[in-house]
C-alpha positions as CSV (number, residue, x, y, z in Angstrom):
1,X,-46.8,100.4,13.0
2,X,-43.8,102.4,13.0
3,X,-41.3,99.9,13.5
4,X,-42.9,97.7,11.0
5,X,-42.2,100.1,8.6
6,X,-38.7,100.9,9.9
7,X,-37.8,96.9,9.7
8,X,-39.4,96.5,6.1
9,X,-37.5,99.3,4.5
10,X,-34.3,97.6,6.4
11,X,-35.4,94.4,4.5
12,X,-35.3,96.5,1.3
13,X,-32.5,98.0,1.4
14,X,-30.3,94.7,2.4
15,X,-32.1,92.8,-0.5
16,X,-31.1,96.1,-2.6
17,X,-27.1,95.9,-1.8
18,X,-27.0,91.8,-2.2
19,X,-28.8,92.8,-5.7
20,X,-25.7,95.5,-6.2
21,X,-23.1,92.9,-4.7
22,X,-24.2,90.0,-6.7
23,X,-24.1,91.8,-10.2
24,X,-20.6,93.5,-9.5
25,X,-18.9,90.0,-8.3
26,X,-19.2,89.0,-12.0
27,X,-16.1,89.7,-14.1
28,X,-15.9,92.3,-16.6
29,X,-14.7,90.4,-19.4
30,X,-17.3,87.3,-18.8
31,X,-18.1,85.7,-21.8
32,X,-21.8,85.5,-23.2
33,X,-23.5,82.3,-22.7
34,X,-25.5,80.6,-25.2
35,X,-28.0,78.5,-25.5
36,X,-26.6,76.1,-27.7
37,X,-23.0,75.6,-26.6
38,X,-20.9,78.2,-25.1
39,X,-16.6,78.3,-25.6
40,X,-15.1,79.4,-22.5
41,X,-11.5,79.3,-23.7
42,X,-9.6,80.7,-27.0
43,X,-9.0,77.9,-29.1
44,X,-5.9,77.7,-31.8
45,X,-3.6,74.8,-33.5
46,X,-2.7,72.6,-30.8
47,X,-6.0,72.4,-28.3
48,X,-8.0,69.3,-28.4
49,X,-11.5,68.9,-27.0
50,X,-15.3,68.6,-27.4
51,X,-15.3,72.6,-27.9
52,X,-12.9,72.1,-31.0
53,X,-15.4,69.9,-32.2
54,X,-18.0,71.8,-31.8
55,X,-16.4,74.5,-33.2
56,X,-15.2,71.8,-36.3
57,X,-19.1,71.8,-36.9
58,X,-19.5,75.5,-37.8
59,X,-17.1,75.6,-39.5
60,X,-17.5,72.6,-41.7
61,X,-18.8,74.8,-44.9
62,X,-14.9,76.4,-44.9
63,X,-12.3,73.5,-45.6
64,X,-11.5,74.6,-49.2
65,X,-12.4,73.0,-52.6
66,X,-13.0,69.4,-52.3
67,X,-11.7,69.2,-48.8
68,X,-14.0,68.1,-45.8
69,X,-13.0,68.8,-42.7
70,X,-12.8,65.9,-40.3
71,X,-15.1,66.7,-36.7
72,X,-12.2,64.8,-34.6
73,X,-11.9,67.4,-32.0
74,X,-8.1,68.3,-33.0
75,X,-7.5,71.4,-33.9
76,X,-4.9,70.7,-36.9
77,X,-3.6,72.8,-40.0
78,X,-7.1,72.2,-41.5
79,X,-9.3,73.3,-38.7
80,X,-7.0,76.8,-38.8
81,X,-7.1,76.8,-42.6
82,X,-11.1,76.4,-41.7
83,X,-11.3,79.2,-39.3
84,X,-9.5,81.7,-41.3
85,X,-11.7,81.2,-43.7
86,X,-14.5,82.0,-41.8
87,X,-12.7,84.4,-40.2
88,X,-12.5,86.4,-43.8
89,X,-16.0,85.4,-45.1
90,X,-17.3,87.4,-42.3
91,X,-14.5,90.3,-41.8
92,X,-13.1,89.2,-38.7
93,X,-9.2,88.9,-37.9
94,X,-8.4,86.3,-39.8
95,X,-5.2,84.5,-38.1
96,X,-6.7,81.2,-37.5
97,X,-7.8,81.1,-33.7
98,X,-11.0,81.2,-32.6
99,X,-11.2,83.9,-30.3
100,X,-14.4,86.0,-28.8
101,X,-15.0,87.6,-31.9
102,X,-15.1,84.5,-33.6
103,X,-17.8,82.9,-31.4
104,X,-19.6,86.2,-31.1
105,X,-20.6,85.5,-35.0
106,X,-20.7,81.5,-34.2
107,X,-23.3,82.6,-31.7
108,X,-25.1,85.6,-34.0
109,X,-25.3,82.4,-36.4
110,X,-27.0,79.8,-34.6
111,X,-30.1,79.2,-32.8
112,X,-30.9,77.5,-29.5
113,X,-31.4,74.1,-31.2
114,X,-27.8,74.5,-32.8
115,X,-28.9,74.6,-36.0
116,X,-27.8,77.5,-38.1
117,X,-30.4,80.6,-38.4
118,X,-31.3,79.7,-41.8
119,X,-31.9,76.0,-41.4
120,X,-33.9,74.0,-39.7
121,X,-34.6,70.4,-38.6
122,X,-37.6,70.0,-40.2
123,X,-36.6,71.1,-43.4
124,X,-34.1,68.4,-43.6
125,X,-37.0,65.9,-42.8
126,X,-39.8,65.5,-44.7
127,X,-40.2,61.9,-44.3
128,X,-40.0,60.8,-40.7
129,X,-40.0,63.1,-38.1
130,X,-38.0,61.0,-35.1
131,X,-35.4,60.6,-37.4
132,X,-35.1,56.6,-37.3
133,X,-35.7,53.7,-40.1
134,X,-32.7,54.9,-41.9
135,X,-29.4,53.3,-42.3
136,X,-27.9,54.9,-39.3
137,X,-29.6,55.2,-35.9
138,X,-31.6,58.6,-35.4
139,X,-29.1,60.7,-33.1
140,X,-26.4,60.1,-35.9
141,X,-28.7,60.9,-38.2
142,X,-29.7,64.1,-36.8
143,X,-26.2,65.2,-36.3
144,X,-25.1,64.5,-39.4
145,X,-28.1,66.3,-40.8
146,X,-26.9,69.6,-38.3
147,X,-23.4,69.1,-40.3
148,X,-25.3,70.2,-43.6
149,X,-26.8,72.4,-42.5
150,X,-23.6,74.3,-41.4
151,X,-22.2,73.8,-44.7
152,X,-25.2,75.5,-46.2
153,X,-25.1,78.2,-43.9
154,X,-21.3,79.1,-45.2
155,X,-22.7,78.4,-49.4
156,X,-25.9,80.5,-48.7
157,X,-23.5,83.4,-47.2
158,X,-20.9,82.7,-50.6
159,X,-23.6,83.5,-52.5
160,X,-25.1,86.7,-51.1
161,X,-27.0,85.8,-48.1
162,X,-30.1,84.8,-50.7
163,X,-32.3,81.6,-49.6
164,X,-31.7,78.6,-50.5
165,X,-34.5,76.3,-51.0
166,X,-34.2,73.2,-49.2
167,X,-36.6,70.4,-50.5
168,X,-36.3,67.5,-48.9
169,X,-33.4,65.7,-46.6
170,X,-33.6,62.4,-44.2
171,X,-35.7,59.7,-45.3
172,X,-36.0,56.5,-43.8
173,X,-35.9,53.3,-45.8
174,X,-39.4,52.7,-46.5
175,X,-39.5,56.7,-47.3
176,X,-36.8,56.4,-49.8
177,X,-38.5,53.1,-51.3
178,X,-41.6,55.0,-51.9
179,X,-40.2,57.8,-53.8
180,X,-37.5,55.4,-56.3
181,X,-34.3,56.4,-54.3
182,X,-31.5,54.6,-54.8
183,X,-31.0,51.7,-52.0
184,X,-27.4,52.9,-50.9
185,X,-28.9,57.0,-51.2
186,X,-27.1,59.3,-48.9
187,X,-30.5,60.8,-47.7
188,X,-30.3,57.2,-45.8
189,X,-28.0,58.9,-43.9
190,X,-29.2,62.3,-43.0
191,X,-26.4,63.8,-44.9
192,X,-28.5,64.4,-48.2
193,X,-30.0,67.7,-49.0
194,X,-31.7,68.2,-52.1
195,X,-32.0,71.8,-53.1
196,X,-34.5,73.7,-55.3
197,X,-33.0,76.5,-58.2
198,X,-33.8,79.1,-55.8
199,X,-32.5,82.5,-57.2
200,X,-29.0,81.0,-57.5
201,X,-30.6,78.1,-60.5
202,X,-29.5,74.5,-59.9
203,X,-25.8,75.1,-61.3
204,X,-25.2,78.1,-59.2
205,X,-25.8,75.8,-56.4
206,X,-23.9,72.8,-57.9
207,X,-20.8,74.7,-58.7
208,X,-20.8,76.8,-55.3
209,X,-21.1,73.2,-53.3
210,X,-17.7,72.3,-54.6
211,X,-16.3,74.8,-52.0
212,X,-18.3,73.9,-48.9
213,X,-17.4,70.3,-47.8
214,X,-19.5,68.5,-50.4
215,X,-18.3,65.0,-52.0
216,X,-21.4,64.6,-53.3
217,X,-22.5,67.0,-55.7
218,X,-25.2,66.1,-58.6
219,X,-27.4,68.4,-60.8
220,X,-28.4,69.0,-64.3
221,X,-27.5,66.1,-66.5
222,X,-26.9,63.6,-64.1
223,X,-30.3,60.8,-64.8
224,X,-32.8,62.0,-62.2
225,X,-31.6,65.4,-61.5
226,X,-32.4,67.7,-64.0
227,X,-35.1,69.5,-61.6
228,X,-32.2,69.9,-58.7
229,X,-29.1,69.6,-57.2
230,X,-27.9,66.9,-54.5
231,X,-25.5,67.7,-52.2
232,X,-24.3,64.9,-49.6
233,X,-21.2,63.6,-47.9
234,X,-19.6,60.4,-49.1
235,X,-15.8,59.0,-48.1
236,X,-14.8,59.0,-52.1
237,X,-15.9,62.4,-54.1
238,X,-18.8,62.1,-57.1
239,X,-19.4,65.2,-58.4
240,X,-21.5,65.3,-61.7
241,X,-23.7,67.7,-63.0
242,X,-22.4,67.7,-66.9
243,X,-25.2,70.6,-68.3
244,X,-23.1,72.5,-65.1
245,X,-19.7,71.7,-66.1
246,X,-19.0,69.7,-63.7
């Protein structure tokens, strides 16, 4: 019985040290994982990859008024001008590389789905939940749905960290038949988001999309839109909400 109990605590005590052994062969500066996407390198002007695209997609709310930043993976003069931008929204160096502190906010940001801690998936769909019948396949869809959602993230934080009510995205084209959209409507391609006044009213929101990535922008005045404002992404701006100003 003796030596039983001699050999177990010996078991103990070696699982113990390989406990001990395994935890202190990490390195001291690892970075955090996440469950979305981790960076495992700085990035700055020059790098190319899927990480600078990724990184591209956070920070699509930041390319400056009436700029969209292109998701190419290069990491130009307007991915930098992007970053520092972010970089100063949230108080962080602001030189231009992404560095740990920069994806330590990226990261504080986003949830496990990727979207950003504010948005979700199925507030950009309110029409057809697997994200197909549109006029883009449903994975393109989805992502470009994730790219809104980013750029909302950045106005919502613009504008005092206050909600911003989302009321309708996505809609497939028998969804956007039913409800009178246009044939050739941006919500045909995930990149539509039609927002309610919220505490910001519908030209707070229209005149703060100019600034986050937005070539689509209508609101009060435009026929149809007097009871919100459209933001969306197009390849030639259209920005018209004349009871806004703009």
């Amino acid at each position: 019985m003796k030596s039983r109990l001699v050999r177990l605590v010996a078991l103990l005590s070696a699982v113990a040290a390989a406990i001990v052994v395994a935890v202190t062969v990490l390195p001291a500066n690892a970075a955090p994982a996440d469950a979305c996407f981790s960076w495992d390198r700085p990035l700055a002007e020059g790098a190319t990859g899927e990480d600078v695209r990724q990184l591209q997609i956070r920070v699509a709310g930041y390319p400056g008024t009436g700029a969209v930043l292109g998701l190419d993976g290069d990491y130009g003069p307007a991915t930098k001008a992007a970053v520092t931008r972010f970089q100063q929204a949230y108080g962080l160096p602001a030189d231009g590389a992404a560095n740990q502190s920069t994806f330590d906010k990226l990261y504080e940001l986003q949830d496990d789905d990727c979207t950003p801690v504010n948005f979700t998936f199925d507030e950009l769909n309110n029409c057809n939940s697997d994200w197909s019948g549109g006029n883009v396949d449903a994975a393109t869809a989805k992502a470009n749905a994730l790219v809104s959602m980013w750029k909302l993230q950045a106005m919502r934080h613009a504008m005092g960290d206050r909600p911003i009510d989302v009321n309708g995205g996505f809609r497939s084209v028998a969804c956007n038949n039913n409800v009178g959209g246009a044939p050739n409507s941006r919500h045909l391609y995930g990149d539509a988001v039609d927002l309610g006044a919220g505490a910001q009213g519908f030209c707070g929101l229209a005149q703060q999309a100019r600034e986050h990535g937005f070539r689509e922008i209508l609101g009060p005045g435009y026929p149809g839109h007097d009871d919100h404002t459209h933001v969306a992404h197009r390849a030639d701006q259209f920005w018209s909400a004349p009871s806004c100003g703009i």
